[in-house]
N, C-alpha and C positions, 0 to 999 in steps of 0.2 A: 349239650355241646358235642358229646360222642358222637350221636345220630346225624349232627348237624357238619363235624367232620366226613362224615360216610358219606353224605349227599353233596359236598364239596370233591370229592374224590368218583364218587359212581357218576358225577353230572361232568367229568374231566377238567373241572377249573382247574385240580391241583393234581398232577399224574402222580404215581406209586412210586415214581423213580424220583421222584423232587421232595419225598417226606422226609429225607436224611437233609435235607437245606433247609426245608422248611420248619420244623420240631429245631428247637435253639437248644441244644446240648450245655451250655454256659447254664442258664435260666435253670434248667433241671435239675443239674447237680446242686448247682448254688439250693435249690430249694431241700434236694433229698439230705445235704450236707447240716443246714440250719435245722430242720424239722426235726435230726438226726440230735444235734447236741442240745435243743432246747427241750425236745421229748423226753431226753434223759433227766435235766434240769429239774423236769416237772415232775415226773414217774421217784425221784431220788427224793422229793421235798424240798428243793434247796432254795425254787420259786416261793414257796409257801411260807419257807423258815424266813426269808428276804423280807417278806410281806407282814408277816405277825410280827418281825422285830422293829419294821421301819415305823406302821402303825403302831406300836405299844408304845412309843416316843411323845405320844401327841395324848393330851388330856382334855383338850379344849373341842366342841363340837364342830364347830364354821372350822377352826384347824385342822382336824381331825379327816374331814371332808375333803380342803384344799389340799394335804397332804395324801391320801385318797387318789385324788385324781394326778395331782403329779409323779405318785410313785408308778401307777398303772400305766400312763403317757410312758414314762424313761425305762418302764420293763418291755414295753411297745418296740423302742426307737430299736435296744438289742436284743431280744427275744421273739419281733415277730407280733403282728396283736394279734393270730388269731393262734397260738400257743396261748396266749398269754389270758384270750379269752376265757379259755377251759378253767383256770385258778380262779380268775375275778370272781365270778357271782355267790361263791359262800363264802367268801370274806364280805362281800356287799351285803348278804344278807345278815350276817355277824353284827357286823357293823350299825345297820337299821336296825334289828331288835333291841339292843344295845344303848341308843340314844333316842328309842323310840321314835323314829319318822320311817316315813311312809316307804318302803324296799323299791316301789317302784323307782324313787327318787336316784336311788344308790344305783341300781341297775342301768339307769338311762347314762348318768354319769359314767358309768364303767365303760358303756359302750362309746362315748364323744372322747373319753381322754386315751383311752386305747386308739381312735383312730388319726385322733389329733397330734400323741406321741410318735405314731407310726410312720407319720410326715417327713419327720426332722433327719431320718438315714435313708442308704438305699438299702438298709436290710430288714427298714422295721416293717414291711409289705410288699405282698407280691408284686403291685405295680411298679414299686419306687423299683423293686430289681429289673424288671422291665425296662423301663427308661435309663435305668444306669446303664444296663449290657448292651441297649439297640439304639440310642442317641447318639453317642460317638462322643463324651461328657468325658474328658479330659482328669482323673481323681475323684470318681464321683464323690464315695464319701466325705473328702473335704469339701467337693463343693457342695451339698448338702447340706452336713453342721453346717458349715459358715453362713450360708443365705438363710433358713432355716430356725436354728435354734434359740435363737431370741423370739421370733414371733409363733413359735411353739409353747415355750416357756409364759407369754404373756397368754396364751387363749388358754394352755393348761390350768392358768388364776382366773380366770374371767369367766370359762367354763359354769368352777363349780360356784361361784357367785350368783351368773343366772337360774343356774338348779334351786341353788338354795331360797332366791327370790320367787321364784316357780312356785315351790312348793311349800314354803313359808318356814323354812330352818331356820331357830331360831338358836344363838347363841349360850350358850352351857357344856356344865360338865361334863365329860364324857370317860370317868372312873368304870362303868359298867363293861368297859371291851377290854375284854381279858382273851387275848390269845397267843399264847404258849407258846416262841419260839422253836423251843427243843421238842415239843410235842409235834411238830411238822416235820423236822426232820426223820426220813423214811430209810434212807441206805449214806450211809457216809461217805463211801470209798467213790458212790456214784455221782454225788454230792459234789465232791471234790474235783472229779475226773469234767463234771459238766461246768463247774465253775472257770476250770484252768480251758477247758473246751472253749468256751465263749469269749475269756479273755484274749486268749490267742488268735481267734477268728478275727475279732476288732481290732487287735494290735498287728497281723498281719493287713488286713486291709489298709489300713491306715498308713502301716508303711510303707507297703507296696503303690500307693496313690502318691506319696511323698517322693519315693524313685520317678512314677511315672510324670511326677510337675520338675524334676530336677532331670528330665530327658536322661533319665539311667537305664539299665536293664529293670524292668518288671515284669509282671505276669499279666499278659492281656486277656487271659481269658479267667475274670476274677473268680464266675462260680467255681473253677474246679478247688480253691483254696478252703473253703468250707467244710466241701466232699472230703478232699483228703485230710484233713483235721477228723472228719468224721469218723474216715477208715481207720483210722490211730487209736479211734477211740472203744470201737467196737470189740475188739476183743479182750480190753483192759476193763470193761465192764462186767459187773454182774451176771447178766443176762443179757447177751448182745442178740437173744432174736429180740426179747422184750422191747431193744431199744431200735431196732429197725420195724417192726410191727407198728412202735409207737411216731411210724413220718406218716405224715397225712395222706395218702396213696390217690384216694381221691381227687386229693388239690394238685399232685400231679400228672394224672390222667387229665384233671381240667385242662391242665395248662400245655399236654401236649397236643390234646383232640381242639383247643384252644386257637395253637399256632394254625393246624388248617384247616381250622374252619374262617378266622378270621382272613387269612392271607384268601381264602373264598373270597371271601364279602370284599375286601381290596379289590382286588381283581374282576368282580362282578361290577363294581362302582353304583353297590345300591345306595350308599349313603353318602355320595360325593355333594347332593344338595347342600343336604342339613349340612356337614363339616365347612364347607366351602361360603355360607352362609355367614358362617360368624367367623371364620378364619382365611378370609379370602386370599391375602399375601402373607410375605413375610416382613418386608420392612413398612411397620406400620407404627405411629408415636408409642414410646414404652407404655403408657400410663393403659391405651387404647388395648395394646397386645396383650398385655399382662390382664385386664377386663375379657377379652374376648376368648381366651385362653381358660377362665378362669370359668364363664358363664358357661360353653359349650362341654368344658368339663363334667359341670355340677346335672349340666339337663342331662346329658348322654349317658352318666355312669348311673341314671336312674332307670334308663332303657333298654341297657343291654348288660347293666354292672360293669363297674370301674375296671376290670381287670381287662377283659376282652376291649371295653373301650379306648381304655391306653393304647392295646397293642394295634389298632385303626389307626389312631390318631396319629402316634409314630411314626408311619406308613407316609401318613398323609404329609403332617410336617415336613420329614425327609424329602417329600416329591417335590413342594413347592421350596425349597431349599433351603430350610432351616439344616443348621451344620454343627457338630460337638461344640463349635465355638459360641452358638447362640444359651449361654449355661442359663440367663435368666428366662428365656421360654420353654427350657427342658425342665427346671426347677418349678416354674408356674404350675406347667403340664402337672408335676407329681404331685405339687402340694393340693393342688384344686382335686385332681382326680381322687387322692384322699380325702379330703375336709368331702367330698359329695356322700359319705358311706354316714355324715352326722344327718342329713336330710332326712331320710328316710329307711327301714329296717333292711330292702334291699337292694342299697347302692354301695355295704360292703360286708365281705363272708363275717368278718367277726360279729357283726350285728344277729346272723343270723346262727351262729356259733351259742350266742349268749342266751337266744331266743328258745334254741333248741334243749337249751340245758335246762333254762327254767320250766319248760314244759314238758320233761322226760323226770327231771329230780325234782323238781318243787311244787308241781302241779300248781305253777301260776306263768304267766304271760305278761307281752306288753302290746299291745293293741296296734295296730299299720298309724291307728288315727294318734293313740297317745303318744308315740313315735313323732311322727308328722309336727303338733302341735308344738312342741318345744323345739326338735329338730331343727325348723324353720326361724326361728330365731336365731339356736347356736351356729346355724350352717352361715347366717348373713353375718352375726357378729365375728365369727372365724374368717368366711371371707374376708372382710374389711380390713380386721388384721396383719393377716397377709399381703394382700395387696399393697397396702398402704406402706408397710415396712419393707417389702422387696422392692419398689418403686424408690422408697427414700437410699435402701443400700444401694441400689442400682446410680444414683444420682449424686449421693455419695463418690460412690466407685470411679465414674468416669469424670466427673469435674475437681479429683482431689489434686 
């Protein structure tokens, strides 16, 4: 993506003097702010103590499972799924030893309910932040939950059903998963500081989308509230390089060599075909747009990965004139360009977050094919889902 920014700027699509327009400062901070209070979350134990207390709740195996994948989803929607990546897979593997089935199983799951949970905000993935700051979405977070988290909640249970049929889980005890609460907890004070961090992050959002639906003063430019929760938090920490070392610098560079490289490819109109193809206008029957929205999603974020795909597509919708007001094809847009990351191992980073861990710590894998085989199921029964229930709320909504 870096290179790929360089040959957009030495080939003059995008001049030296347009990088400060074109790099979205909102997008950035919002990421270095989150990355910032959930790195600490992680680094303090507090994710871990969350996780060992919610699981030690559950005794039952198919429970134990569906509670599993719901908790990893709702740590997703506020924490981000590819933070949240990094904790999953030795609690998945905890878990598999524990009730004896197969780690693959646990693994695949961790990765569909992280991306499936990551749907329901605009905080739980890069892209949904994407779509919230360059739409013109009117509170995104509320609109969000609201269209959203029902038909999250229902693929979060449906999910590990399929897995479990998959792979042939079968119903028992599950007394053997013993994991220690207080044994995760790492630093207290940091514990605390990332807990009241991320409450306040959510609760300013929230209220700030609530001023801006009651036309009050708010803060339009929402990443910078993250950021500055973050700077509050950095010197009240332990080790505040540890907790700026611990933002993903990578995923920021992505996403600033990201902006121009894509605003390139806009502007070159190499993929004006394909886009225009399946999304030719804008007023077109709901049932139709929310379908076509939803398809061109799932293939593209296999192509180019969902993130940079978003930030095309955006582009694109804006030109033919979708507008903040159109919430149900901005809402499509994020949910599809997330559910496409269940498809396949890389249509989104957490996938390849989970993939990497097991193949650096565990010396084992999960296959592009063993991926693919079930993926393609989860990704059609998620779509459908969705679909299905944003069309009825949408139908709902205007004939009530």
């Amino acid at each position: 993506m870096a290179f790929a920014s360089f040959i957009t700027i030495a080939s003059g699509l995008v001049n030296t003097d347009e990088l400060g327009s074109v790099i979205d400062l909102d997008v950035i901070l919002f990421l270095i702010g989150m990355f910032s209070i959930t790195g600490l979350a992680e680094s303090s134990g507090l994710l871990n103590t969350m996780t060992a207390w919610f699981l030690g709740l559950f005794k039952n195996t198919k429970l134990l499972i569906y509670a599993f994948s719901a908790l990893f989803g709702l740590l997703a929607a506020i924490a981000m799924n590819d933070t949240v990546a990094l904790i999953g897979p030795p609690m998945a593997y905890t878990i598999a030893k524990a009730l004896d089935i197969n780690p693959t199983a646990m693994f695949l799951l961790l990765a569909y309910s992280l991306t499936i949970g990551s749907a329901m905000t605009p905080i739980g993935n890069p892209q949904n932040v994407l779509i919230a700051e360059k739409s013109g979405l009117t509170a995104p977070f509320l609109k969000f939950t609201a269209y959203l988290t029902i038909p999250t909640i229902i693929n979060l249970l449906v999910t590990p059903l399929i897995v479990a049929k998959y792979y042939g889980i079968e119903r028992s005890s599950a007394n053997g998963v013993l994991i220690m609460p207080h044994e995760q907890l790492k630093n207290k004070r940091d514990a605390v500081l990332a807990g009241i961090g991320m409450a306040v992050s959510i609760s300013a959002l929230i209220v700030n989308d609530t001023l801006d639906l009651m036309g009050l003063p708010h803060i339009s430019h929402r990443g910078f509230i993250p950021f500055v929760i973050a700077a509050a938090l950095y010197p009240l920490s332990s080790e505040p390089r540890k907790v700026i070392a611990s933002v993903d610098w990578g995923t920021i560079l992505f996403f600033m060599t990201m902006f121009i490289s894509m605003e390139g490819v806009w502007r070159s109109r190499l993929l004006d075909f394909l886009v225009s193809a399946f999304l030719p206008v804008k007023h077109l029957d709901v049932a139709v747009n929310i379908a076509s929205i939803t398809a061109l999603s799932i293939l593209g974020s296999q192509l180019i990965s969902n993130v940079p795909f978003a930030r095309l597509i955006i582009e694109y919708m804006k030109s033919v004139g979708y507008t903040g007001g159109d919430e149900l094809s901005w809402i499509t847009l994020a949910m599809s360009t997330t559910i496409a990351g269940n498809l396949t191992p890389l249509g989104a980073a957490s996938n390849i977050i989970i993939i990497e861990y097991l193949e650096s710590k565990m010396n084992t894998t999960i296959t592009f094919k063993e991926f693919l085989k079930l993926g393609a199921i989860v990704t059609a029964v998620n779509a459908l889902v969705y679909m299905a229930l944003l069309e009825a709320e949408f139908y709902l909504t205007t004939h009530h």
